[in-house]
Phi, psi and omega in degrees: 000157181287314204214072161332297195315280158356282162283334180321314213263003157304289191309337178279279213294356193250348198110012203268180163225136199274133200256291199212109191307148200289162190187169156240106186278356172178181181276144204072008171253097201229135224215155141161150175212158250201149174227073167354188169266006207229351159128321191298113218262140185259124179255118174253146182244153142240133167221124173285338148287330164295343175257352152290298166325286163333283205311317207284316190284003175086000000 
């Protein structure tokens, strides 16, 4: 994902529930995760060195 933050809290305006709070596991690394209406837990990552490798490729 682009914006953790971002999507986390769409999925909460959709009905979601916060499973675990958005966080930072290291640097460029954002985290966080959601429990759908079906019970089901949802993990969303951002890692900002991957989308610099994606950016270098063209």
């Amino acid at each position: 994902m682009d914006d953790v933050r971002a999507v986390v809290a769409r999925l909460l305006s959709l009905g979601a529930r916060e499973h675990e709070p958005v966080r930072e596991f290291g640097e460029g690394f954002v985290a966080g995760c959601v429990t759908d209406p079906f019970g089901n837990v949802l993990g969303v990552m951002e890692n900002s060195h991957y989308l610099e490798v994606l950016a270098s490729r063209g």
